[in-house]
Gaussian input, Z-matrix of N, CA and C with variables (Angstrom, degrees):
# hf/3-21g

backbone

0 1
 N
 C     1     B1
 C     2     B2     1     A1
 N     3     B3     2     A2     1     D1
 C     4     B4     3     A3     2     D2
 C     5     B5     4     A4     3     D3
 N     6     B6     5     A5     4     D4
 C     7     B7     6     A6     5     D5
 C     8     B8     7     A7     6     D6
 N     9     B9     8     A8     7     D7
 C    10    B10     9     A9     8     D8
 C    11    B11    10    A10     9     D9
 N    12    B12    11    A11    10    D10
 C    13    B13    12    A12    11    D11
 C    14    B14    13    A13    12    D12
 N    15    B15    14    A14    13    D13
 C    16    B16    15    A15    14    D14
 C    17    B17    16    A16    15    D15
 N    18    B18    17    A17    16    D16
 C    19    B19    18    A18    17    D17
 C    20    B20    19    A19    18    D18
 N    21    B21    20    A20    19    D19
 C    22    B22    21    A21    20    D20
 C    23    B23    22    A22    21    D21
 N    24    B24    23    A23    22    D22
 C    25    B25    24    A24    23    D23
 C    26    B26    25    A25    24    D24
 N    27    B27    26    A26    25    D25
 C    28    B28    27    A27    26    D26
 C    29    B29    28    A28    27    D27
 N    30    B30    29    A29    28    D28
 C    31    B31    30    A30    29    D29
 C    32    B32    31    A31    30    D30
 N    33    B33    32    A32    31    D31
 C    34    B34    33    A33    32    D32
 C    35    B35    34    A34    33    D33
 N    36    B36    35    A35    34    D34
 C    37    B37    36    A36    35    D35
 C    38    B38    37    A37    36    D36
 N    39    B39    38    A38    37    D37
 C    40    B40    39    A39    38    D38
 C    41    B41    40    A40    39    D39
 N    42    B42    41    A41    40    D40
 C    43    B43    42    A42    41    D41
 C    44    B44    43    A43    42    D42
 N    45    B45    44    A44    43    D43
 C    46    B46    45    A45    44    D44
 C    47    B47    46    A46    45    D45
 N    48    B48    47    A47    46    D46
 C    49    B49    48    A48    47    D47
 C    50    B50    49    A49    48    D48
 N    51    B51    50    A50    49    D49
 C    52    B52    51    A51    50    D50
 C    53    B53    52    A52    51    D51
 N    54    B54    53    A53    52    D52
 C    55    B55    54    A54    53    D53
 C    56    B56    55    A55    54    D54
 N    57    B57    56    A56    55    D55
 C    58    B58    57    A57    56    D56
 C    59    B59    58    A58    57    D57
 N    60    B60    59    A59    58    D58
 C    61    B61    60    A60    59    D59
 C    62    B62    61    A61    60    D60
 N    63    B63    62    A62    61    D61
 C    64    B64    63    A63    62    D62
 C    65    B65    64    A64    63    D63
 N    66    B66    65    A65    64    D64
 C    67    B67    66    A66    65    D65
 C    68    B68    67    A67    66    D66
 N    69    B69    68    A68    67    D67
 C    70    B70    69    A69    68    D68
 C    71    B71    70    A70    69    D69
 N    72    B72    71    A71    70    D70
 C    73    B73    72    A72    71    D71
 C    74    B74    73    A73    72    D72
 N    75    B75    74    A74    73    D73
 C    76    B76    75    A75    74    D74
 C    77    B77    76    A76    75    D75
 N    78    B78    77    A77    76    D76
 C    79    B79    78    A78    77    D77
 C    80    B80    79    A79    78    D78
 N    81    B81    80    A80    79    D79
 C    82    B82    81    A81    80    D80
 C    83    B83    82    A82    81    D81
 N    84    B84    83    A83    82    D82
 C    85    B85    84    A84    83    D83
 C    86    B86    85    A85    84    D84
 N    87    B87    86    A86    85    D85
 C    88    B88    87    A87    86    D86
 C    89    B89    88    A88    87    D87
 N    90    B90    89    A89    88    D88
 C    91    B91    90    A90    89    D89
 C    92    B92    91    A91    90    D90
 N    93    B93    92    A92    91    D91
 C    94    B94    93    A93    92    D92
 C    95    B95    94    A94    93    D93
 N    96    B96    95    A95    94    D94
 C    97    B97    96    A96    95    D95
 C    98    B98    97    A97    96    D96
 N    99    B99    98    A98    97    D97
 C   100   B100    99    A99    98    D98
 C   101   B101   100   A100    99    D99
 N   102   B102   101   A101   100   D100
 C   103   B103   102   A102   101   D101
 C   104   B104   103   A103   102   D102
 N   105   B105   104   A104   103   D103
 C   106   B106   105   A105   104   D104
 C   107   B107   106   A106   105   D105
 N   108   B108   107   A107   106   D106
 C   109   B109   108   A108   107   D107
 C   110   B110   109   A109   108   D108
 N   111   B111   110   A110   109   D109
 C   112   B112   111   A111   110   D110
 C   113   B113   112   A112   111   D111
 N   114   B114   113   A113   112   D112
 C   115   B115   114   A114   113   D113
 C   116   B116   115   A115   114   D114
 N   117   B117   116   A116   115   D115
 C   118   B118   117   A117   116   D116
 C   119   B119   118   A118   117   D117
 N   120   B120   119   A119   118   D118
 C   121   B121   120   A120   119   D119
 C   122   B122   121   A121   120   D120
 N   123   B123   122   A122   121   D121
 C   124   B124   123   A123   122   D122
 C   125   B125   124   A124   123   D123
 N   126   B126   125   A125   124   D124
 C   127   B127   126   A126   125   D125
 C   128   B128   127   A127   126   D126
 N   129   B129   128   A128   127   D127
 C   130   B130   129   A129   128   D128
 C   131   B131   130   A130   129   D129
 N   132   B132   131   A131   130   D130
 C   133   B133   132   A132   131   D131
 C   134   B134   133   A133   132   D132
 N   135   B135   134   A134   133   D133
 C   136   B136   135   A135   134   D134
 C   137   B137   136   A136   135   D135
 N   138   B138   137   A137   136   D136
 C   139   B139   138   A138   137   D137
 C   140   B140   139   A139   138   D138
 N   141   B141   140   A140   139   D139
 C   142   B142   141   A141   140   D140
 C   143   B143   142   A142   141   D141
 N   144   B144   143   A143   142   D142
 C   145   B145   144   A144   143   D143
 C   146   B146   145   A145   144   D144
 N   147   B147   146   A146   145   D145
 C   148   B148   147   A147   146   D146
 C   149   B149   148   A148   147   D147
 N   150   B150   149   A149   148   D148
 C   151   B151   150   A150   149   D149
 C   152   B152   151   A151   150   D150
 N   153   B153   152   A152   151   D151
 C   154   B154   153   A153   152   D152
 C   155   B155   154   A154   153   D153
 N   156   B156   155   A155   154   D154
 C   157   B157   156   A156   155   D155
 C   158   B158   157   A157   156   D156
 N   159   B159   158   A158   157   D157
 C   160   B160   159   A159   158   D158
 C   161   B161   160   A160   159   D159
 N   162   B162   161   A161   160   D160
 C   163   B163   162   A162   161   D161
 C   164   B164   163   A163   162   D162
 N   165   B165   164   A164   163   D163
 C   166   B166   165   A165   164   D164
 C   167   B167   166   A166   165   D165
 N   168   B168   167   A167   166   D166
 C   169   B169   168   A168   167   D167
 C   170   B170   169   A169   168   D168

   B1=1.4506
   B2=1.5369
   B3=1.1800
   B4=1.8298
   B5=1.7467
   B6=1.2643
   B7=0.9884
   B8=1.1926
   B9=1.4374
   B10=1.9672
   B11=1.1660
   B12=1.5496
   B13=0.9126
   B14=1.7238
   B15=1.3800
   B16=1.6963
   B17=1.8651
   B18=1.5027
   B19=1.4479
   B20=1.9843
   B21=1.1216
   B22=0.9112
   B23=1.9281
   B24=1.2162
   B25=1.2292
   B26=1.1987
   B27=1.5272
   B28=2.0268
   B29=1.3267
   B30=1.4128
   B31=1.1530
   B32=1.3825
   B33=1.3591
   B34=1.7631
   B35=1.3417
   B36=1.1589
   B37=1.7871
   B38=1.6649
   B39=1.5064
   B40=1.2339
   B41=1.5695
   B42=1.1422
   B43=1.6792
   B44=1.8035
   B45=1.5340
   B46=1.5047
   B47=1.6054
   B48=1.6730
   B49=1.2661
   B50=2.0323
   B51=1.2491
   B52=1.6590
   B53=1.6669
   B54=1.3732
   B55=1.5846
   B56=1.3752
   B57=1.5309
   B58=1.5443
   B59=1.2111
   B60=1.2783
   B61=1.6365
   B62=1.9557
   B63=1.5626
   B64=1.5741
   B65=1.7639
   B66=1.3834
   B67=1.4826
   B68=1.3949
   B69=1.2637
   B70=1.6262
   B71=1.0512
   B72=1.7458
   B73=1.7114
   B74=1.6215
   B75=1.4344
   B76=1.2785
   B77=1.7221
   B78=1.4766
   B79=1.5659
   B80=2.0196
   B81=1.5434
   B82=1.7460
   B83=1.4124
   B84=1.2498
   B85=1.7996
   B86=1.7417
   B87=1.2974
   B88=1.3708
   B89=1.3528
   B90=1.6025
   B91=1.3527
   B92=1.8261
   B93=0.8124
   B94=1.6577
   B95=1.6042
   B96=1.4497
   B97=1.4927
   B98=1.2411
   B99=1.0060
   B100=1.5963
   B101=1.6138
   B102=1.2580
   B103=1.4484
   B104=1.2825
   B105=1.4692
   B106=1.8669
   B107=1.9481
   B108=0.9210
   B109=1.9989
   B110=1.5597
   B111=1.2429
   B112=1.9559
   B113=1.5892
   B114=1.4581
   B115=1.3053
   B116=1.2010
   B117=1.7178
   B118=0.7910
   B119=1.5310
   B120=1.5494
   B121=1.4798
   B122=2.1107
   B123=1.4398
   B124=1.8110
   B125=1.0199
   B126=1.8032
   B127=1.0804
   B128=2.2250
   B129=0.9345
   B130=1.9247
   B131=1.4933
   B132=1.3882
   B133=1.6536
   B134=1.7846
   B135=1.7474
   B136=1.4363
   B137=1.7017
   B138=1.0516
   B139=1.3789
   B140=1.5680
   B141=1.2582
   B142=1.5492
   B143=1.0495
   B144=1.2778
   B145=1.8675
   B146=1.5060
   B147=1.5056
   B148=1.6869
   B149=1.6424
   B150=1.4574
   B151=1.7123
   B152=1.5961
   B153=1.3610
   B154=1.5708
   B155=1.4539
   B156=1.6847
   B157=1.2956
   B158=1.8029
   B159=1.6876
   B160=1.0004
   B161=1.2509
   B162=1.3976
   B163=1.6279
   B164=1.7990
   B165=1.5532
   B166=1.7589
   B167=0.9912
   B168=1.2117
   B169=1.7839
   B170=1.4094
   A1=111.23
   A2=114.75
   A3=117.70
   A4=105.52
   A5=124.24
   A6=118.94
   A7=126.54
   A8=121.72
   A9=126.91
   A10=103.78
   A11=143.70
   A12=131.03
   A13=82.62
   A14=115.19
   A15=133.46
   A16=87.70
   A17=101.04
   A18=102.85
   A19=109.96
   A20=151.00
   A21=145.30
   A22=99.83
   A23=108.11
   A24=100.70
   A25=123.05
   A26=110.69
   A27=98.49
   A28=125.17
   A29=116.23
   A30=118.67
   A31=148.71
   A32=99.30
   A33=127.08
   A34=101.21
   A35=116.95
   A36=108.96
   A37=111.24
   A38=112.16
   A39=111.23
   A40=98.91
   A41=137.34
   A42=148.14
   A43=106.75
   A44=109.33
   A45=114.38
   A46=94.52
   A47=120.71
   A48=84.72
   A49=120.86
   A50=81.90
   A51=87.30
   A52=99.39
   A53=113.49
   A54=117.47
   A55=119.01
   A56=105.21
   A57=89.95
   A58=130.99
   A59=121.73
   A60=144.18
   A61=96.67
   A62=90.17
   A63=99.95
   A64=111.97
   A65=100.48
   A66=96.99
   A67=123.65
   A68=138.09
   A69=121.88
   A70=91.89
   A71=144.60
   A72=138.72
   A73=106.10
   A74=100.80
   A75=105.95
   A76=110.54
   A77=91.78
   A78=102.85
   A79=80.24
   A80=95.29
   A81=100.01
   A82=109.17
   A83=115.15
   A84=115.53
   A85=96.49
   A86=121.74
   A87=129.24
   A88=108.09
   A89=128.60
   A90=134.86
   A91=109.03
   A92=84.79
   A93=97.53
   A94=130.29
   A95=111.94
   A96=139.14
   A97=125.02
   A98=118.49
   A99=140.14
   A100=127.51
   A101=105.09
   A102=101.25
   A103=101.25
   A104=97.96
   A105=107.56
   A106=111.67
   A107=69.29
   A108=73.92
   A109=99.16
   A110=115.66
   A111=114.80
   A112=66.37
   A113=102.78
   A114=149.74
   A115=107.73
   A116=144.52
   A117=147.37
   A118=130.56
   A119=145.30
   A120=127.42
   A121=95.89
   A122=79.33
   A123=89.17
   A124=116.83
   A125=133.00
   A126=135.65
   A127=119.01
   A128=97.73
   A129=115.55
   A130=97.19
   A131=101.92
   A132=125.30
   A133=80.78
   A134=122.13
   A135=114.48
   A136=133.92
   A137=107.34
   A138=137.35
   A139=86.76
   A140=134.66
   A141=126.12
   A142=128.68
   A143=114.56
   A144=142.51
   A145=80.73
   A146=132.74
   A147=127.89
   A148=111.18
   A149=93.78
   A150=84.56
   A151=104.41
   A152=113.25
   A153=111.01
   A154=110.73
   A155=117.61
   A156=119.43
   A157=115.28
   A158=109.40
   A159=108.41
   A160=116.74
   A161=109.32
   A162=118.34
   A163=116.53
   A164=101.48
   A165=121.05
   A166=103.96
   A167=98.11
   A168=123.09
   A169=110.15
   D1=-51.48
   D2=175.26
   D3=-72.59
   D4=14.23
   D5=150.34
   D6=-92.44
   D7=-44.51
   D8=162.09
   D9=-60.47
   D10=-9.92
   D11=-141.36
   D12=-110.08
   D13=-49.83
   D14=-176.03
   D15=-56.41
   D16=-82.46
   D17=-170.35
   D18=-38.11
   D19=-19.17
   D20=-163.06
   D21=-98.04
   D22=-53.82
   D23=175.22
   D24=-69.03
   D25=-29.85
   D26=156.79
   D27=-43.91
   D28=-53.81
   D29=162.41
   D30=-87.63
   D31=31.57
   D32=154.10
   D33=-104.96
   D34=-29.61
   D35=179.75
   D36=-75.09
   D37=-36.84
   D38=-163.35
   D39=-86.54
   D40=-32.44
   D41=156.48
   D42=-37.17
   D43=-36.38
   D44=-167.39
   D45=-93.12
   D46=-41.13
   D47=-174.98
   D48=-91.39
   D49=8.15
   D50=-172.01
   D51=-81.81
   D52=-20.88
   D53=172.12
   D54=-74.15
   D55=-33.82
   D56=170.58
   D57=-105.41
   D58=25.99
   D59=-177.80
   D60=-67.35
   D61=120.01
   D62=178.28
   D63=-64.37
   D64=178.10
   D65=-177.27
   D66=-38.75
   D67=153.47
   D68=-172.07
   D69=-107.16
   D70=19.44
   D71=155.94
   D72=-95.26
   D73=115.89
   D74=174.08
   D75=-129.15
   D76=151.49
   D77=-143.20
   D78=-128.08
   D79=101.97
   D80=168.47
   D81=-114.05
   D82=133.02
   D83=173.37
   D84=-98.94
   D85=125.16
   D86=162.62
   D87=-100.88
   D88=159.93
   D89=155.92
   D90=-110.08
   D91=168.47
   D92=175.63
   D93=-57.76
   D94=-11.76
   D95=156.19
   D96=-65.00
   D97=-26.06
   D98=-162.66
   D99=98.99
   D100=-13.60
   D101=-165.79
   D102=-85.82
   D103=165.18
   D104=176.28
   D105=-153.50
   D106=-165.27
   D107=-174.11
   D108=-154.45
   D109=162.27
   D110=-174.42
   D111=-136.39
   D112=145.72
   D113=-178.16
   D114=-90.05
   D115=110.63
   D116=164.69
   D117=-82.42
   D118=156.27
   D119=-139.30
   D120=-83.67
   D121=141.36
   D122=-166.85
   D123=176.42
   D124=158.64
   D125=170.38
   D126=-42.09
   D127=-31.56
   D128=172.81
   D129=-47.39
   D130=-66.07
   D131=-125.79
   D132=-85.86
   D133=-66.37
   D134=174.68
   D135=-50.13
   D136=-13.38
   D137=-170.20
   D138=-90.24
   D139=-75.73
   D140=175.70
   D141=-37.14
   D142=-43.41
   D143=-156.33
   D144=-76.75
   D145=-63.42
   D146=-159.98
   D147=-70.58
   D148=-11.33
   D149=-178.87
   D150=-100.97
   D151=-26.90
   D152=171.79
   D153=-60.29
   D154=-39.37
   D155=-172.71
   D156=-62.86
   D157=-27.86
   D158=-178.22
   D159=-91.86
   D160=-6.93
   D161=-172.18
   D162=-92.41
   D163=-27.39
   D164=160.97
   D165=-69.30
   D166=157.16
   D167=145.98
   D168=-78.48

């Protein structure tokens, strides 16, 4: 019984964190140094996303 009981709350945990997982498009600017920054949701970050979209295939 404390085994369905373990297995069940794993998978209320793993249901909870897969629900609150932020957007899965992430938008990092690197320089040639190494450093970078991830873009958080915003006029920046959508403004990038439309020019990458037009710049991909």
């Amino acid at each position: 019984m404390k085994l369905v009981v373990l297995a069940l709350a794993a998978w209320g945990l793993w249901i909870a964190l897969r629900r609150g997982r932020p957007d899965p498009l992430r938008v990092v600017v690197a320089w040639a140094d190494g450093s970078e920054v991830e873009l958080a949701s915003g006029p920046e970050r959508e403004r990038l996303v439309a020019v990458a979209e037009r710049a991909l295939p």
